[in-house]
N, C-alpha and C positions, 0 to 999 in steps of 0.2 A: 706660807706658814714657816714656823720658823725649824731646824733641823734638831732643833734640842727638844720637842715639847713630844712628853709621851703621847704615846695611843689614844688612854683614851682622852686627855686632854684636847688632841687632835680630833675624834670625833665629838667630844665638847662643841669646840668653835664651830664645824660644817654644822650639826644641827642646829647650834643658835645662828648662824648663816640661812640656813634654810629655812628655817621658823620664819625670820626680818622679810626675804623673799615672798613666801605665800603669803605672809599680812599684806605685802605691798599688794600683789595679784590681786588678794580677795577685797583689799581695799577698794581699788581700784574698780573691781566689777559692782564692788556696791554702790561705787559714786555714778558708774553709767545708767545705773539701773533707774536712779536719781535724777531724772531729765533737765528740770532748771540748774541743779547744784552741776551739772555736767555739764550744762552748755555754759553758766557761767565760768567753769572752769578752761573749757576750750577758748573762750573771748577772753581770757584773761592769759592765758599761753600766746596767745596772738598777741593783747599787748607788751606783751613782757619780749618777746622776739622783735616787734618795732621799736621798741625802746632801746634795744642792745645794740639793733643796726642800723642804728639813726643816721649815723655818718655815710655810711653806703646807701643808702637808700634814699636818702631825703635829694629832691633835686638842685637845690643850692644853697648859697650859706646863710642862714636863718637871720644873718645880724647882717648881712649885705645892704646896705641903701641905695636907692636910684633914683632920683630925680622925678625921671623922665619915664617911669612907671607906674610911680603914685598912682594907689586907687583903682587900680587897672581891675575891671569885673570878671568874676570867675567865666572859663573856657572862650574870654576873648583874646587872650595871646597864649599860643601853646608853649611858651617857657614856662608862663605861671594858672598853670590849670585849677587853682581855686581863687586865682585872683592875686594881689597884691595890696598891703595895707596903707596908712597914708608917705608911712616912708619908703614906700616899694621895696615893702621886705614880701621875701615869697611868703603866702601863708601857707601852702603846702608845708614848706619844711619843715615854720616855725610850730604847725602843727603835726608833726613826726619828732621834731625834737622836746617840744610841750610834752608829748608822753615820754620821754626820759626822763625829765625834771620830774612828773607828779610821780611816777612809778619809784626812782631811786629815792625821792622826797618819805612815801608811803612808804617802804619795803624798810628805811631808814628808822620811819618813826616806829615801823612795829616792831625792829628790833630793840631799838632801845627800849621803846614802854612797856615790851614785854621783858626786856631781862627787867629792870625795876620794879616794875609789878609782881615780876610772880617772888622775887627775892623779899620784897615789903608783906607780900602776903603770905608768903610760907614762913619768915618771923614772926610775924604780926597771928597769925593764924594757929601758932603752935605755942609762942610763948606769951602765955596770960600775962605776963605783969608788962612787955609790952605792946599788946593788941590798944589798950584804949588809946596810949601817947600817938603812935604810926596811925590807926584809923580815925582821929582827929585831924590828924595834919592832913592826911587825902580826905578827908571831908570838908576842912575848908578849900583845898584848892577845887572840889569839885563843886562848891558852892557860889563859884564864879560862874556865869556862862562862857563856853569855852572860847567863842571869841574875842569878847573880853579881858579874859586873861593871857588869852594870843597877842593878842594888841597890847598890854599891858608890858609883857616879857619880850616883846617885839620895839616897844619903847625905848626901855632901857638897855638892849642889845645893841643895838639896829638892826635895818634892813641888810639881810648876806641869806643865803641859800641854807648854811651851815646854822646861822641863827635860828633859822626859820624850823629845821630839823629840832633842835633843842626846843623850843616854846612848844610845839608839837606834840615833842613827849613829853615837858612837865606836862603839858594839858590832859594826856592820854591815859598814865601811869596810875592812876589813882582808880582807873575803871580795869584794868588789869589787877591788879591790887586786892580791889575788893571783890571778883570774882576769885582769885587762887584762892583768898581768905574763906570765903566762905565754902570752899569746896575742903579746906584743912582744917575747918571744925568738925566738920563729919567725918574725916575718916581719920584721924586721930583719935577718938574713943573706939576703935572699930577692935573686934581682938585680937587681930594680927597685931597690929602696933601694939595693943596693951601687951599682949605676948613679947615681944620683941623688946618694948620696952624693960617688962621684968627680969628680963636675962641678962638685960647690962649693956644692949646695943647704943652706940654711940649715937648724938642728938642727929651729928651730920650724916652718917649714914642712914640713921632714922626718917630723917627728912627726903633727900634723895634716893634715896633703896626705896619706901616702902609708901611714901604721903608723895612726895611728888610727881611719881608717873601716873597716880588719880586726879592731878588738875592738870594735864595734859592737855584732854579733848575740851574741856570750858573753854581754857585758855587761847584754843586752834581757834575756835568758834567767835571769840571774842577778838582777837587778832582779825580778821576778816571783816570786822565791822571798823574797828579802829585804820584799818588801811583806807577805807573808803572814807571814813572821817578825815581821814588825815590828808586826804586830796582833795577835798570842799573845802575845809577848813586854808589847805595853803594855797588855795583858788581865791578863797575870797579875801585873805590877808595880799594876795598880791595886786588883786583888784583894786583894794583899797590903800596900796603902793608902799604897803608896810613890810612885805615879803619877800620875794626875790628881787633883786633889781628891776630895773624896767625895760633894760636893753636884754635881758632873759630869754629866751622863747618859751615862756610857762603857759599855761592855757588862760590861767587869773590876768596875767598882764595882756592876752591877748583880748582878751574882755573887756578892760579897762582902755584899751587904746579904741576896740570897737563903737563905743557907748558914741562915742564922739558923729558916727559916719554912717549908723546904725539905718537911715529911713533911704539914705541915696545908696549903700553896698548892706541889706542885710547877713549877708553871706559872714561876712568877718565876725558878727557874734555868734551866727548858727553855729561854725563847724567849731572851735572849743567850746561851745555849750552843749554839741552832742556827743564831744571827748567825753566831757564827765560826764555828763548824762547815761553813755552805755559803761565807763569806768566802774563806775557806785552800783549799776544795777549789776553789774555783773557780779561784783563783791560783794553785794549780797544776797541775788542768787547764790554763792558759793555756799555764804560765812549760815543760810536758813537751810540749803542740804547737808550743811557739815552737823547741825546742829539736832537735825533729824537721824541722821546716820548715826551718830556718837551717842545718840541717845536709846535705848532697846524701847522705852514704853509708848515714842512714839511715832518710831519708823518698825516696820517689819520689815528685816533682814532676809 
């Protein structure tokens, strides 16, 4: 702290200090209390840790080719303990570095689609004249099915990682969006704001001080569903070779090179199909406890 800031200034900050502290605590104890939303939570600590240490940990280099490996069947040569695909790339690795691609890919699109979303929604949701023009335009983009306009925005981009990131969240923003919005109809008549409002408080502090820390928890809740969308989604765009490159290690491309090899090695579409498979369920075990939690009528705390 800093040497100039009076007393009680000083004890100001330690209790808002301490306040932030015991929410985290008590948060915390309410998400263990919460079995599914806490074991999805622990499965997804886990992959966010192999995702970061992909490099140390993965046994060799994902994009390596051999020959003289090709096709090699899971735990019959112990360099390649899950086998080798037709290029004699390890899949072990390429499945260790597959979950940094979907994890940076996901964690990428919910940030963007959520900063968009909740800034579309907290205009859109507080200023009437323009709520209809903004919930138009996210109503036609969600009027696409979302692959669709993946593949569409994937078209005209091209294939790139970074690309794949952007289609993502155009596709995603509009379901952030219309969740902030509708949580800043209701408490913008509420009477602290009306209050607040009458005394001359400024629109932007209005919005941020007083309406946006109530679309917080929607917003948490809906984030959690769009990450796991957003790892299907850039599974099946790279599947269908529209997404990441090919020479990638994404879990989509490891799918798409499987399909080929699938009745003589089924191993090579099992393990990225049960990447997402526990990815998705995990996110949303989280994103259905977070949503019970955040919620009083119908979780008991």
């Amino acid at each position: 702290m800093s040497s100039t800031m009076t007393r009680e200034e000083r004890e100001h900050v330690f209790d808002r200090e301490q306040r932030q502290r015991v929410f985290v605590v008590e948060w915390f104890r309410v998400l263990r209390r919460h079995r599914p939303a806490f074991a999805g939570f622990i499965i997804l600590i886990i992959l966010t840790l192999i995702a970061l240490s992909a490099p140390l940990i993965a046994p060799a280099d994902p994009e390596a080719i051999s020959g003289r490996d090709r096709l090699t069947p899971m735990f019959e040569n112990p360099s390649f303990p899950l086998g080798t695909d037709q290029l004699g790339r390890d899949v072990l690795s390429r499945l260790i570095y597959g979950t940094q691609i979907s994890m940076s890919v996901g964690a990428s699109v919910v940030i963007a689609a959520t900063t968009l979303g909740v800034t579309i929604g907290l205009v859109a949701g507080y200023y009437r004249r323009l709520d209809n023009v903004l919930m138009r335009v996210m109503d036609a983009l969600m009027a696409f099915p979302p692959v669709l306009l993946a593949l569409g925005i994937m078209a005209a981009l091209g294939a790139a990682l970074l690309n794949t990131i952007v289609a993502l969240s155009i596709v995603y923003t509009p379901h952030i969006a219309r969740v902030t919005r509708s949580t800043v109809l209701v408490v913008r008549d509420v009477d602290y704001v009306m209050a607040a409002r009458a005394i001359g408080v400024a629109d932007a502090r209005l919005i941020f001080r007083h309406i946006m820390p109530n679309c917080v928890g929607p917003v948490i809740v809906q984030a959690t569903f769009v990450f796991a969308y957003a790892i299907i989604l850039e599974a099946a765009l790279s599947f269908l070779g529209v997404g990441t490159p090919p020479e990638t290690p994404s879990w989509g491309n490891m799918l798409d090179t499987a399909r080929q090899h699938m009745r003589a090695i089924p191993s090579l579409a099992i393990f990225p199909g049960v990447a997402i498979m526990v990815t998705v369920l995990c996110l949303n075990l989280l994103g259905d406890g977070l949503r019970d939690i955040l919620d009083p009528h119908s979780y008991n705390k």
